[in-house]
N, CA, C and O atoms as a CHARMM CRD file, in Angstrom:
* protein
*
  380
    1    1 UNK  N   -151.88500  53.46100  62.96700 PROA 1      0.00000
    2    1 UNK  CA  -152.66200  53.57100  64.18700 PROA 1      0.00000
    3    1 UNK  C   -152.73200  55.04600  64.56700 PROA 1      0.00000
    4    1 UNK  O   -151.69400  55.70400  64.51900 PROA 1      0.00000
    5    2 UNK  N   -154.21700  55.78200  65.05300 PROA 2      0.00000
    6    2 UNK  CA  -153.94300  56.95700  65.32200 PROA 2      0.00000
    7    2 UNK  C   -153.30400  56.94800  66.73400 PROA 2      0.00000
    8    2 UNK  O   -153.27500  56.08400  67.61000 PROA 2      0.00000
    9    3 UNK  N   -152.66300  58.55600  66.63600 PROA 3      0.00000
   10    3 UNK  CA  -152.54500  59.15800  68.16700 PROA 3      0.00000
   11    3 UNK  C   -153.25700  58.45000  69.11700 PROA 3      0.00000
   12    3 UNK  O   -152.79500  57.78300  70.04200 PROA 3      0.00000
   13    4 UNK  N   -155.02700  58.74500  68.67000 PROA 4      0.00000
   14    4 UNK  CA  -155.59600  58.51800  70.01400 PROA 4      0.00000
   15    4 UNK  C   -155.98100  56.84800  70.58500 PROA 4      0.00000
   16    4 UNK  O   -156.55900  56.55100  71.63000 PROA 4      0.00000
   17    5 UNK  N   -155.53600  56.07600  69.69200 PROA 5      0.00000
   18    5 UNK  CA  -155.43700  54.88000  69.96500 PROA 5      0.00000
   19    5 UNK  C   -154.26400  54.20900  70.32600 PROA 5      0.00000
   20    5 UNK  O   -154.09900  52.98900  70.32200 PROA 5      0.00000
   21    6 UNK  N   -153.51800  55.01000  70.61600 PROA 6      0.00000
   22    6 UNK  CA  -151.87700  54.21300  71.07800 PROA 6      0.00000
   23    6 UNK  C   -152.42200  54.58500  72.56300 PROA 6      0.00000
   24    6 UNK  O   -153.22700  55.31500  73.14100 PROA 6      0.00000
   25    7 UNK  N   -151.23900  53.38500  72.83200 PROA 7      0.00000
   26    7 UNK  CA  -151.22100  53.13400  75.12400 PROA 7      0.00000
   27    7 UNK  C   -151.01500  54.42900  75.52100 PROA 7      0.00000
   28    7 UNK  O   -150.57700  55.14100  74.61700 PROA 7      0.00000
   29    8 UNK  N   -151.18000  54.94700  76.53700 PROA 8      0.00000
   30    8 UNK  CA  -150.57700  56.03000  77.11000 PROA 8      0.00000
   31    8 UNK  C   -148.99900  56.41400  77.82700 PROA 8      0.00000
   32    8 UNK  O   -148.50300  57.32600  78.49000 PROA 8      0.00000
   33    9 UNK  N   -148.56300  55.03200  77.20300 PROA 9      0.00000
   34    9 UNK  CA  -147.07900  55.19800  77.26100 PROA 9      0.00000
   35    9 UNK  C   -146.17300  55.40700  76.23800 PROA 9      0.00000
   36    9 UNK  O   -144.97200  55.63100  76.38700 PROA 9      0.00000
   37   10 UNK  N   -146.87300  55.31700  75.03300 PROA 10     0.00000
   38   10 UNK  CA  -146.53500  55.61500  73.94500 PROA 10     0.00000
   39   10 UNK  C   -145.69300  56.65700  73.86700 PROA 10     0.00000
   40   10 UNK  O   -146.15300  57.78500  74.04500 PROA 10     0.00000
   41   11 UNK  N   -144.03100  56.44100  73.53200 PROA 11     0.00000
   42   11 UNK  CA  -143.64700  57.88600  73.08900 PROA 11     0.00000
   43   11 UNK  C   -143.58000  58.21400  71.35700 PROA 11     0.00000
   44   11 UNK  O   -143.05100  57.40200  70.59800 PROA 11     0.00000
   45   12 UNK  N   -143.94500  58.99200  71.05800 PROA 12     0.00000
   46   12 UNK  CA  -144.18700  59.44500  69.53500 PROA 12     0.00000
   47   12 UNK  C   -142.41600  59.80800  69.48600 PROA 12     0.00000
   48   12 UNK  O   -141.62000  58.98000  69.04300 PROA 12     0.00000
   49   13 UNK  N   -142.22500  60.41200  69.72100 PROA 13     0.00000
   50   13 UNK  CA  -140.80800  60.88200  69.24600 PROA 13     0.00000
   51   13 UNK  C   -139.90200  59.67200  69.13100 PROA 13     0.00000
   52   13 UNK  O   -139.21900  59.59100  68.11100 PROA 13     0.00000
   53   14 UNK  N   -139.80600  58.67000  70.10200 PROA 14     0.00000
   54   14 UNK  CA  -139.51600  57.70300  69.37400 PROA 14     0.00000
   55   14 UNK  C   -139.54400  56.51600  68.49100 PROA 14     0.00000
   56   14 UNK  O   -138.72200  55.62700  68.26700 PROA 14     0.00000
   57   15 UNK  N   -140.40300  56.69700  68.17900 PROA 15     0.00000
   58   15 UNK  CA  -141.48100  56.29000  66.95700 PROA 15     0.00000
   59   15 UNK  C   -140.96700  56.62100  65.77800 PROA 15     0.00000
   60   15 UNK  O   -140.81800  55.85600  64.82500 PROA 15     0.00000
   61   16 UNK  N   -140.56300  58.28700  65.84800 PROA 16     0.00000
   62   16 UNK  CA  -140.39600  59.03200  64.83800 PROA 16     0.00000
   63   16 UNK  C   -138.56500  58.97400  64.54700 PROA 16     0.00000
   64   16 UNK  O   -138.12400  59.05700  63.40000 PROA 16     0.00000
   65   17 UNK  N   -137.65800  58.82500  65.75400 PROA 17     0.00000
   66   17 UNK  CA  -136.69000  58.71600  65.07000 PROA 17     0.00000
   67   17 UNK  C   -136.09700  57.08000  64.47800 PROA 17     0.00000
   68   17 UNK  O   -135.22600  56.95500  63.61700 PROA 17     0.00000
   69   18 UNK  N   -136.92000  55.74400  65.28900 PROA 18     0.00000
   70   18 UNK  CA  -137.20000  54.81100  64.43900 PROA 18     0.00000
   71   18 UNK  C   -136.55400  55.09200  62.95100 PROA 18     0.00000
   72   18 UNK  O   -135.45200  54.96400  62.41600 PROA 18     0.00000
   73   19 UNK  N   -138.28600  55.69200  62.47500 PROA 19     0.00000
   74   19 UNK  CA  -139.25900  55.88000  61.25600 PROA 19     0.00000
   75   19 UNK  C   -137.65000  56.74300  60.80200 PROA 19     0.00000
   76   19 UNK  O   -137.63400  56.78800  59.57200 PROA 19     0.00000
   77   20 UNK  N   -136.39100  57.39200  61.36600 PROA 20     0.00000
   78   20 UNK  CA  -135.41000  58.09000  60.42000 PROA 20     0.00000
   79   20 UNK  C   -134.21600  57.26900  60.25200 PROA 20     0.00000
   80   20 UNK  O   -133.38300  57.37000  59.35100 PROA 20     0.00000
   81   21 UNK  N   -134.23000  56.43900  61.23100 PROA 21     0.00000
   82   21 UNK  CA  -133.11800  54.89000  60.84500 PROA 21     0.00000
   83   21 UNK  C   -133.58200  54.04000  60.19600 PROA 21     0.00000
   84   21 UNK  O   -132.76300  53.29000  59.66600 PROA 21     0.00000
   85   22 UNK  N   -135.13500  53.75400  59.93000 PROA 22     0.00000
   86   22 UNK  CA  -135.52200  52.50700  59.08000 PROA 22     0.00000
   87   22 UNK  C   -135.43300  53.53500  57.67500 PROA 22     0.00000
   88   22 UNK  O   -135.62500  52.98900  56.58900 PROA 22     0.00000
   89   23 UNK  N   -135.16500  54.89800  57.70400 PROA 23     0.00000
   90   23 UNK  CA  -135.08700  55.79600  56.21400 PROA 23     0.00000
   91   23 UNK  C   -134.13700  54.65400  55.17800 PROA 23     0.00000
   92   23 UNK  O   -134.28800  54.37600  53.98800 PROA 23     0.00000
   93   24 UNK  N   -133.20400  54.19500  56.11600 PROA 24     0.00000
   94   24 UNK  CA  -131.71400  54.41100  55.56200 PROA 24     0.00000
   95   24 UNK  C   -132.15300  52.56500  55.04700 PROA 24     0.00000
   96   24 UNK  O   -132.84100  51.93800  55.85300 PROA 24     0.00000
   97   25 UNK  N   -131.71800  51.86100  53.75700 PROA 25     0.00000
   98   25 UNK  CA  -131.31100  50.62100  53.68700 PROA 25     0.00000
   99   25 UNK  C   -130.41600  50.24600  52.78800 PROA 25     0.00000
  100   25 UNK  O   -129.55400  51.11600  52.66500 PROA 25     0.00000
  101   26 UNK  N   -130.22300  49.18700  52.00300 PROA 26     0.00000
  102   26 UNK  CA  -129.34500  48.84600  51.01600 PROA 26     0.00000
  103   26 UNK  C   -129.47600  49.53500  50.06000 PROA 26     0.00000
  104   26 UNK  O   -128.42900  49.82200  49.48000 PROA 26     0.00000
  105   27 UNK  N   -130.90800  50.14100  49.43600 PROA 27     0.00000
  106   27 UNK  CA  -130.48400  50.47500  48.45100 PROA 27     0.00000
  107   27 UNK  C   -130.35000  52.31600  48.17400 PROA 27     0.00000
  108   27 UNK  O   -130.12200  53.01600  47.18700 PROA 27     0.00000
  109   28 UNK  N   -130.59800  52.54700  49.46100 PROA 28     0.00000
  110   28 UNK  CA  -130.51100  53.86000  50.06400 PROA 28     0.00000
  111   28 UNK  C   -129.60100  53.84400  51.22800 PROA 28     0.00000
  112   28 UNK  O   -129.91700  54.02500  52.40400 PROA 28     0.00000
  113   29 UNK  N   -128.19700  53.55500  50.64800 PROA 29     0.00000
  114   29 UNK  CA  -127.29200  53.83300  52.36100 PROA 29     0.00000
  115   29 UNK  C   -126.97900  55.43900  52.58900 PROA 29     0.00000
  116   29 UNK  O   -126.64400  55.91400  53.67500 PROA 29     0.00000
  117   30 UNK  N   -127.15000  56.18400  51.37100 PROA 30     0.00000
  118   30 UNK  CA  -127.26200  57.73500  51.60700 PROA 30     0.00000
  119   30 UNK  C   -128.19400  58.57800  51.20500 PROA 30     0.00000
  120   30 UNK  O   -128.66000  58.67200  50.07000 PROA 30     0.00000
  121   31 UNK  N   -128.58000  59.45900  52.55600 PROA 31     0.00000
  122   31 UNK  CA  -130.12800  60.25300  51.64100 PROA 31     0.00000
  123   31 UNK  C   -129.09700  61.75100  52.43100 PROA 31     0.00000
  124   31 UNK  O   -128.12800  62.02700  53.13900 PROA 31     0.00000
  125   32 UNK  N   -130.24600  62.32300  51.61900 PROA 32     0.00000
  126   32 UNK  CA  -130.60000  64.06700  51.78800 PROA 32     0.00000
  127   32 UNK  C   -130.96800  64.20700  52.88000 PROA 32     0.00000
  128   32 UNK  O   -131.19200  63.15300  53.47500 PROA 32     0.00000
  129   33 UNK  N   -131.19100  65.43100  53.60700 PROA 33     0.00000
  130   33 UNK  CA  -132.16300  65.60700  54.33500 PROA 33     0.00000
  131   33 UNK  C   -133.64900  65.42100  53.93100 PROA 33     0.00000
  132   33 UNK  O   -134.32900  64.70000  54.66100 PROA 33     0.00000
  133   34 UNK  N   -134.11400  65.88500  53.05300 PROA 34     0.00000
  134   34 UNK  CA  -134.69600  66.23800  52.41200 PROA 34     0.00000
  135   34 UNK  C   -135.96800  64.52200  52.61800 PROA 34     0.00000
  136   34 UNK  O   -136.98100  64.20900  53.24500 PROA 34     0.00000
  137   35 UNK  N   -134.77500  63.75900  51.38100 PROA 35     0.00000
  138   35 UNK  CA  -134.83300  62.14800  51.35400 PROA 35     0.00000
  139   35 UNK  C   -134.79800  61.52300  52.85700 PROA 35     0.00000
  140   35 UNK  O   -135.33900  60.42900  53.01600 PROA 35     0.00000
  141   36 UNK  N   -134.45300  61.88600  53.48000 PROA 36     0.00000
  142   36 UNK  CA  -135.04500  61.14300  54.74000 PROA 36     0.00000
  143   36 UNK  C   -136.19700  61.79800  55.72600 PROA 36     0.00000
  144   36 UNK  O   -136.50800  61.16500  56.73500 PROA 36     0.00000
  145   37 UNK  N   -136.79400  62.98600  55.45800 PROA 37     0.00000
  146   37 UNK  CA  -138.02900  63.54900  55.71600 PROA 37     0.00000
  147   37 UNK  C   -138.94200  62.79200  55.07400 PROA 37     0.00000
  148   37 UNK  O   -139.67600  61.88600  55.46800 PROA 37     0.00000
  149   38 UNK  N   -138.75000  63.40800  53.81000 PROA 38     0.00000
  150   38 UNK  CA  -139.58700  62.16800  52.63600 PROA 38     0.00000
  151   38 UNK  C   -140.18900  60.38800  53.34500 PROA 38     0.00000
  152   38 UNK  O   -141.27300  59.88400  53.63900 PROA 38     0.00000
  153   39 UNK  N   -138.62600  59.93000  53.35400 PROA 39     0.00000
  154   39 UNK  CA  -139.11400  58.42100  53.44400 PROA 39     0.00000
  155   39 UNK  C   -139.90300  58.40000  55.05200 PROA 39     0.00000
  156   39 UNK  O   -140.88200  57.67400  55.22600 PROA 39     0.00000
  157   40 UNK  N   -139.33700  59.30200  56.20600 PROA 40     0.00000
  158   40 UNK  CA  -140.23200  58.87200  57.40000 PROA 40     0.00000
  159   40 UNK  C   -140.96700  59.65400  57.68400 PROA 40     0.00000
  160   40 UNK  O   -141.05800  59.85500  58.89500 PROA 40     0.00000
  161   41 UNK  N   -141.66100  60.30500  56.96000 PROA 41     0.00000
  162   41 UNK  CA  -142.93500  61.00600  57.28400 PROA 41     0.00000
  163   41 UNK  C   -142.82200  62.30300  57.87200 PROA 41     0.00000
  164   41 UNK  O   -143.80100  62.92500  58.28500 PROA 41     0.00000
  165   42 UNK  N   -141.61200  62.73500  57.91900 PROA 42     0.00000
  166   42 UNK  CA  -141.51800  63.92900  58.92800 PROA 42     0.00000
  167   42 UNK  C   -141.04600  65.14100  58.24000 PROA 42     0.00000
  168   42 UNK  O   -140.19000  65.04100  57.36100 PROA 42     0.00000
  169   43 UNK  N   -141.56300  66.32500  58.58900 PROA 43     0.00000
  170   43 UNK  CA  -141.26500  67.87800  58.18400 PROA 43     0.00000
  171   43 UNK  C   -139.60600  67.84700  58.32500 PROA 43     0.00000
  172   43 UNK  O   -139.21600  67.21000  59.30300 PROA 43     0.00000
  173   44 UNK  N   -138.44600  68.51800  57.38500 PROA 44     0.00000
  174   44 UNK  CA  -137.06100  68.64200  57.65100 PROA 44     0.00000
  175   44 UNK  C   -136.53800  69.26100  58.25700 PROA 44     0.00000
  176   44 UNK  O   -135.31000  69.34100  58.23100 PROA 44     0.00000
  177   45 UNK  N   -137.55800  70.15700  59.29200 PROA 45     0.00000
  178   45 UNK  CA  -137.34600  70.31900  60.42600 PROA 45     0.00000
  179   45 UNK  C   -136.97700  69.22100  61.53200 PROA 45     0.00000
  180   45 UNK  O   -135.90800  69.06500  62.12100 PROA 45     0.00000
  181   46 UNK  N   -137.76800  68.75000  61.60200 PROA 46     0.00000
  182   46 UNK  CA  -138.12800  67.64000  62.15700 PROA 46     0.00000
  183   46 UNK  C   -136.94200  66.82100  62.24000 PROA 46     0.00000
  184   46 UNK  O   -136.21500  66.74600  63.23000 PROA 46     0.00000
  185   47 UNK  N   -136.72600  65.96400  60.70400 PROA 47     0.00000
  186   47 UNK  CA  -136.09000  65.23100  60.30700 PROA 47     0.00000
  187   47 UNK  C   -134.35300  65.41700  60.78200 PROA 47     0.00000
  188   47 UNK  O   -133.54500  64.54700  61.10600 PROA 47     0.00000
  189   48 UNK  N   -134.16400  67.15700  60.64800 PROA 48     0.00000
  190   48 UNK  CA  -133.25400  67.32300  60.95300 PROA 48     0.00000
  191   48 UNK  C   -132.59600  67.31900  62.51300 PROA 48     0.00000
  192   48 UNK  O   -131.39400  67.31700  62.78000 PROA 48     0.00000
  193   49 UNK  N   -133.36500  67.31900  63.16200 PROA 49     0.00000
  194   49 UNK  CA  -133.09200  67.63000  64.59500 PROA 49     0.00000
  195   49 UNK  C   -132.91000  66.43300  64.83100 PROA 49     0.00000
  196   49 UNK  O   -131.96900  66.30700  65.61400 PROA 49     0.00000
  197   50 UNK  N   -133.63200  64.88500  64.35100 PROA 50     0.00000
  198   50 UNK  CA  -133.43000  63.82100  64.58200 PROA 50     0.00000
  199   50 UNK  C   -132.25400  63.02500  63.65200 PROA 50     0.00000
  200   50 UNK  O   -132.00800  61.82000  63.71400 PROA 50     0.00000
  201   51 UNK  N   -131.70000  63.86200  62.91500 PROA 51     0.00000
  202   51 UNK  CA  -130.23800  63.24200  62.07200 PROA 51     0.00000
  203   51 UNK  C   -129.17900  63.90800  62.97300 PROA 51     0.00000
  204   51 UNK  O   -128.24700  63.21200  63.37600 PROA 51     0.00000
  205   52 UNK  N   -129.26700  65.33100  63.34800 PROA 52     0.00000
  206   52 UNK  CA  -128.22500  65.46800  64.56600 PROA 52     0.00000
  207   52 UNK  C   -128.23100  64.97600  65.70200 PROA 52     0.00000
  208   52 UNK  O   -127.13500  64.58100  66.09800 PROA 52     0.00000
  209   53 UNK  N   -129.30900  64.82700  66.54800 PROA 53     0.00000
  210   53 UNK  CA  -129.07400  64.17800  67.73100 PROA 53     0.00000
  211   53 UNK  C   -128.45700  62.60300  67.27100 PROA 53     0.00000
  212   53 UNK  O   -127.62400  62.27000  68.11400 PROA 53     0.00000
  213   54 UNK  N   -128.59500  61.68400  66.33400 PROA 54     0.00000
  214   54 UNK  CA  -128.29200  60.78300  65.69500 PROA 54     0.00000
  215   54 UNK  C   -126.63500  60.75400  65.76600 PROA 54     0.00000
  216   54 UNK  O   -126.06200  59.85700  66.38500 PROA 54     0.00000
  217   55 UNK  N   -125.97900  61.71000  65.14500 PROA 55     0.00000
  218   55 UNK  CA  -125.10000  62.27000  64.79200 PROA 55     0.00000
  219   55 UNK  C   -124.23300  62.20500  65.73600 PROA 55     0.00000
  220   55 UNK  O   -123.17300  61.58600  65.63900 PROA 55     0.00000
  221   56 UNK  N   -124.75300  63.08600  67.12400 PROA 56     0.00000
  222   56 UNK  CA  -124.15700  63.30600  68.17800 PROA 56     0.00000
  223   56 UNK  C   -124.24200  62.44500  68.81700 PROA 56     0.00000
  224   56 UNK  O   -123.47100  62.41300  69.77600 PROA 56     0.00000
  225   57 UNK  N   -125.41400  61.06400  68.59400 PROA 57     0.00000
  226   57 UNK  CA  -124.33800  59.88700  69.52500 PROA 57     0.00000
  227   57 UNK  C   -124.12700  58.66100  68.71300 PROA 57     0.00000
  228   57 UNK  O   -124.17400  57.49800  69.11400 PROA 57     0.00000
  229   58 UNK  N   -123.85700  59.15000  67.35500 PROA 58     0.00000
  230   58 UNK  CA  -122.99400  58.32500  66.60700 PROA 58     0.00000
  231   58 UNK  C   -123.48900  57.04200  66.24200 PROA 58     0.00000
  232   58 UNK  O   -122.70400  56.09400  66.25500 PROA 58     0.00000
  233   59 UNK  N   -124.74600  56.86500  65.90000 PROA 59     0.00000
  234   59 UNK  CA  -125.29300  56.26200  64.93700 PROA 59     0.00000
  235   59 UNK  C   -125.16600  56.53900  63.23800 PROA 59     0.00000
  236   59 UNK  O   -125.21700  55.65800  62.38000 PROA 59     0.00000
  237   60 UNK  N   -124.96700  58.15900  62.97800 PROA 60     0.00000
  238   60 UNK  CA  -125.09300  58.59000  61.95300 PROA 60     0.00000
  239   60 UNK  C   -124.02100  59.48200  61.47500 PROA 60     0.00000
  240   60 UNK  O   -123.53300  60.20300  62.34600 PROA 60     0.00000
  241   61 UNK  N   -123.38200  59.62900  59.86500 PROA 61     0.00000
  242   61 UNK  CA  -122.57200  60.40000  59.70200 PROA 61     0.00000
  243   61 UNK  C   -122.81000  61.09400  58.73400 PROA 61     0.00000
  244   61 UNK  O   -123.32600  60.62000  57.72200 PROA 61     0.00000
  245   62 UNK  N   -122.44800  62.48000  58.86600 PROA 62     0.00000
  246   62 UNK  CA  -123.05300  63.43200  57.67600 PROA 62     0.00000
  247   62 UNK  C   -121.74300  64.02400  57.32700 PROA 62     0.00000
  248   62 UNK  O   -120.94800  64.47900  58.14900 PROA 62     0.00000
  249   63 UNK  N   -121.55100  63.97600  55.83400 PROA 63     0.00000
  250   63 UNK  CA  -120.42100  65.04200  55.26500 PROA 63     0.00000
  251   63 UNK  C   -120.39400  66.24800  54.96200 PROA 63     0.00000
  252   63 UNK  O   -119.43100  66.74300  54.37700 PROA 63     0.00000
  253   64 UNK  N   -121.91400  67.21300  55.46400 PROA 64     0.00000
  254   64 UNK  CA  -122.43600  68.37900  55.14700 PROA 64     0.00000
  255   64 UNK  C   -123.80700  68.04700  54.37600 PROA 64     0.00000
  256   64 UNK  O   -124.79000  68.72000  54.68500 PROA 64     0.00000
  257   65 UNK  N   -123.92700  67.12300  53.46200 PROA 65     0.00000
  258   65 UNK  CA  -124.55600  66.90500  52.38700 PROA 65     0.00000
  259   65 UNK  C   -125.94700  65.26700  52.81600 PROA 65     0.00000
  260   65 UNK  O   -127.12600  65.05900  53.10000 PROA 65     0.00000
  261   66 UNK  N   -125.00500  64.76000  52.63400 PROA 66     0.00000
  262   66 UNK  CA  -125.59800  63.38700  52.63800 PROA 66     0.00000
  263   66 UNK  C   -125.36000  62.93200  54.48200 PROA 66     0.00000
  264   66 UNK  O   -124.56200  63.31000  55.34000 PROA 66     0.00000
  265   67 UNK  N   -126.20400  62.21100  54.47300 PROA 67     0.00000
  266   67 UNK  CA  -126.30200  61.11700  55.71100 PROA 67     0.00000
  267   67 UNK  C   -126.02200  59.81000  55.92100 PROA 67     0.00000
  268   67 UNK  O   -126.85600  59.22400  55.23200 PROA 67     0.00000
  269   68 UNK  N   -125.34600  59.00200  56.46100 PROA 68     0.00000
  270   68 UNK  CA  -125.49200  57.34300  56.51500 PROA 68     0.00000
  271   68 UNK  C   -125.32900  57.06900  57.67600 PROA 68     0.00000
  272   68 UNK  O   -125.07100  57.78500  58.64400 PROA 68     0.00000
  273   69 UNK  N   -125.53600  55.66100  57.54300 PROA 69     0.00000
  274   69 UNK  CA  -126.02300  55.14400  59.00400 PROA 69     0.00000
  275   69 UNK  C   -124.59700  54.70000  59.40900 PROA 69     0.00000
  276   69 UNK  O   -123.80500  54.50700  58.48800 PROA 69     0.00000
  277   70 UNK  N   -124.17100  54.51100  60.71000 PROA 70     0.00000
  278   70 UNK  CA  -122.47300  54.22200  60.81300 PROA 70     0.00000
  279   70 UNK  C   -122.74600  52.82300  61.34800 PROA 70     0.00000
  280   70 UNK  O   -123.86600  52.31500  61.28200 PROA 70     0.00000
  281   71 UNK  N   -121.42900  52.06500  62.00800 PROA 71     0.00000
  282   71 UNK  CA  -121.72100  50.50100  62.36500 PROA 71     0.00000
  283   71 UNK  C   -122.09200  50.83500  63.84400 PROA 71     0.00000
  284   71 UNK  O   -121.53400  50.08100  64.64100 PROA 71     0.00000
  285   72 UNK  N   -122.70100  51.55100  64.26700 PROA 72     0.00000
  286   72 UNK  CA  -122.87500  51.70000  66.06000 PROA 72     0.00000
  287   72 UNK  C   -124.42500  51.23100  65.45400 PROA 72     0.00000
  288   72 UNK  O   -125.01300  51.04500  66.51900 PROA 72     0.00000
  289   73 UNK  N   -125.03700  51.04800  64.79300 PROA 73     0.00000
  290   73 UNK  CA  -126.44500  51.03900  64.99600 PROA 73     0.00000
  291   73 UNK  C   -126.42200  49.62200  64.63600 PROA 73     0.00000
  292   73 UNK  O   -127.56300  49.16700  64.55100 PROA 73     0.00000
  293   74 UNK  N   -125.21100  48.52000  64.32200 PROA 74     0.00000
  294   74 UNK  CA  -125.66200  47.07400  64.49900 PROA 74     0.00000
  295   74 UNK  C   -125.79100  46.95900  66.09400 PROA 74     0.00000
  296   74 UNK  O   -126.47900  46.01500  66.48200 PROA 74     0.00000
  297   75 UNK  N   -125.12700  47.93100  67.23900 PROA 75     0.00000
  298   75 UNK  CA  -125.52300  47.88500  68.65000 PROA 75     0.00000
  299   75 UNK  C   -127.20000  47.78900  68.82700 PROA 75     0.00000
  300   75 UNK  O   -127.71900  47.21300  69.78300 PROA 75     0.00000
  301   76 UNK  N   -127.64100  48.17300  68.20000 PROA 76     0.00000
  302   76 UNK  CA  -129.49500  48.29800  68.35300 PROA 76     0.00000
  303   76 UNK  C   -129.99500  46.68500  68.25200 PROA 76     0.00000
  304   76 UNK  O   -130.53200  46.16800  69.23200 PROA 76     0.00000
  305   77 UNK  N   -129.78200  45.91100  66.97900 PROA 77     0.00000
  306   77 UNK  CA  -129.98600  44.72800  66.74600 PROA 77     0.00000
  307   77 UNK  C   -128.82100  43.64400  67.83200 PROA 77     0.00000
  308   77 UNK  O   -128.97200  42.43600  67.65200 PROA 77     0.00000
  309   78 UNK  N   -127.85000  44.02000  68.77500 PROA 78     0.00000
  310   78 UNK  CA  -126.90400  42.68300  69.16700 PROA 78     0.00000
  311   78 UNK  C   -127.27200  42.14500  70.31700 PROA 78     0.00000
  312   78 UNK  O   -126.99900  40.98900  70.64000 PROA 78     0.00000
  313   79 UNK  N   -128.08000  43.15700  71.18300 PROA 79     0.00000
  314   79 UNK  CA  -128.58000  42.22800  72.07300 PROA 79     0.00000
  315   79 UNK  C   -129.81800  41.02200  72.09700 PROA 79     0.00000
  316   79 UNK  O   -130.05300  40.13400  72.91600 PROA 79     0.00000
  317   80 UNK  N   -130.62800  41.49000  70.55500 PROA 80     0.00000
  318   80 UNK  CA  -131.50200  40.54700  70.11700 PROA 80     0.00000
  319   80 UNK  C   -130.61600  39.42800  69.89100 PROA 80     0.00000
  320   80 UNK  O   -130.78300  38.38700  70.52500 PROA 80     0.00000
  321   81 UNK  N   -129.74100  39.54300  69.09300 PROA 81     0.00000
  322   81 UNK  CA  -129.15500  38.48900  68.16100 PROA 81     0.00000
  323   81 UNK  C   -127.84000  37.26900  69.13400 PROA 81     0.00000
  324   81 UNK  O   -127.44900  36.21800  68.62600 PROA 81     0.00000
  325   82 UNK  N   -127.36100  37.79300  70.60800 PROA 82     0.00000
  326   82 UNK  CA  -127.08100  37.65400  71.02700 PROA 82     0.00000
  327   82 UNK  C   -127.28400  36.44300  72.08800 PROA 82     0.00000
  328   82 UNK  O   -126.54100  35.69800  72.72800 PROA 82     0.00000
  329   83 UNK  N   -129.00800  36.68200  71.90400 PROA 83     0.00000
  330   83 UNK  CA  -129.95500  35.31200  72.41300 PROA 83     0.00000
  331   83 UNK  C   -129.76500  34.20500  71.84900 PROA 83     0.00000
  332   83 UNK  O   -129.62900  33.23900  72.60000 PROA 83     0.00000
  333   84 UNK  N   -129.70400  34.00600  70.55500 PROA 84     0.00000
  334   84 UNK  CA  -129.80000  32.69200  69.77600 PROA 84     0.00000
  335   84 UNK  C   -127.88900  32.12700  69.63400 PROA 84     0.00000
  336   84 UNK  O   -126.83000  32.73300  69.46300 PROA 84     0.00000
  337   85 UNK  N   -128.32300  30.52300  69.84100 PROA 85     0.00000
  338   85 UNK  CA  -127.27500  29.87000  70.13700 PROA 85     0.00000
  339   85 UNK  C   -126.90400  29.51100  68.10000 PROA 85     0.00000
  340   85 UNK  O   -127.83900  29.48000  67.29900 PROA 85     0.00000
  341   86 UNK  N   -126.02900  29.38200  67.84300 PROA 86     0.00000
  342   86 UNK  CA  -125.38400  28.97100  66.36400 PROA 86     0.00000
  343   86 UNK  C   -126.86300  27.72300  65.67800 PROA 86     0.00000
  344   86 UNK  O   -127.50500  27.85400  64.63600 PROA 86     0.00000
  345   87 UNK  N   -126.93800  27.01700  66.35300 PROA 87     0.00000
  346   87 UNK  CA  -127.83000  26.22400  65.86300 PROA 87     0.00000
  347   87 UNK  C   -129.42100  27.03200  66.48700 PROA 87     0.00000
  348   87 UNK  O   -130.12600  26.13000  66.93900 PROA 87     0.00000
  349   88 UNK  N   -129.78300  27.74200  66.55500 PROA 88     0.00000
  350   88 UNK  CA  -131.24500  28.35500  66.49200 PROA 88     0.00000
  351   88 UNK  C   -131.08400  29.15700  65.23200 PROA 88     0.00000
  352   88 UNK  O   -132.11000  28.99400  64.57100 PROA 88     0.00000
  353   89 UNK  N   -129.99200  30.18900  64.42500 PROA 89     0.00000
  354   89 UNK  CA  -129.82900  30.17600  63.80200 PROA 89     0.00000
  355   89 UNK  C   -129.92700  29.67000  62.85600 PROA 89     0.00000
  356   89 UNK  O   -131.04600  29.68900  62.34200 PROA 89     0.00000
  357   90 UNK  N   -128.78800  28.94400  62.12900 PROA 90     0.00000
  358   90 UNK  CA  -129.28500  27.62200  61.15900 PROA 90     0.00000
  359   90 UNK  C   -130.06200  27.24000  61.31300 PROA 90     0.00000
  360   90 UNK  O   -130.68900  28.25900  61.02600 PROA 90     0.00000
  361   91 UNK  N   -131.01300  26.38000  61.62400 PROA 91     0.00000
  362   91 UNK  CA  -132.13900  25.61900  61.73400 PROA 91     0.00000
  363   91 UNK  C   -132.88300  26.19800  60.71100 PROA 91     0.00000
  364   91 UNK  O   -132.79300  25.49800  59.70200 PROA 91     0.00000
  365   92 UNK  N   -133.47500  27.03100  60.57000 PROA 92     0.00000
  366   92 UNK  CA  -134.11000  27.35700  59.40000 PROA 92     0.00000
  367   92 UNK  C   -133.64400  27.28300  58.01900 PROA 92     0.00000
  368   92 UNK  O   -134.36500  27.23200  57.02300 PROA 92     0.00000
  369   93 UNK  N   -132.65300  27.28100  58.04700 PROA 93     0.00000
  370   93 UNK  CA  -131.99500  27.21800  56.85700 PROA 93     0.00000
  371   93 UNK  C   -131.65100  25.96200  56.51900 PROA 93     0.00000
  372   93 UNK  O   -131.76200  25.64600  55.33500 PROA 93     0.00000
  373   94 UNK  N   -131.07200  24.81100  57.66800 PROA 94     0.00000
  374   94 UNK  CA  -131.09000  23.07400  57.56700 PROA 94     0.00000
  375   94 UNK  C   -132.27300  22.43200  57.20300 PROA 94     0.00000
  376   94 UNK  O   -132.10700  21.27200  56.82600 PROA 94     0.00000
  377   95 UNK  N   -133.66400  22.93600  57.20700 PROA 95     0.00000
  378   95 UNK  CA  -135.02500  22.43500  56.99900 PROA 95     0.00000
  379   95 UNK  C   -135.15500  22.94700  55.52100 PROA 95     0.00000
  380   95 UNK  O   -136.19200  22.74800  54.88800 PROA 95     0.00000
């Protein structure tokens, strides 16, 4: 979707650091900087400013080198998951 067709509440920046946590998955639990510019579209400028602020509130851990995602970012998904009772769950899986 372009720029000029998003709501006017639209914030892009968070859009964009999204686009640097969905970088990361199973078969990529560690990228580069580099590799996570790459996968979300963004200059490593960019990329980088959004792996430290990440960093600094501990979604993300870097050893100098590489990046991964830490367990604070199952906090993003628990209040979704938090809704469904044991059997809304299953159910799909009993059918």
């Amino acid at each position: 979707m372009s720029d000029a067709a998003r709501a006017p509440h639209f914030v892009r920046s968070f859009e964009r650091g999204l686009a640097v946590i969905r970088a990361f998955d199973a078969d990529h639990p560690a990228l580069t900087l580099s590799e996570v510019a790459r996968a979300a579209e963004l200059t490593r400028a960019a990329a980088r400013r959004f792996l430290l602020t990440l960093a600094d509130l501990g979604y993300v851990h870097t050893d100098g080198r590489l990046f991964r995602l830490t367990p604070r970012v199952l906090e993003l998904g628990y209040s979704y998951l938090a809704g469904f009772t044991l059997p809304q769950i299953a159910e799909p899986y009993l059918e």
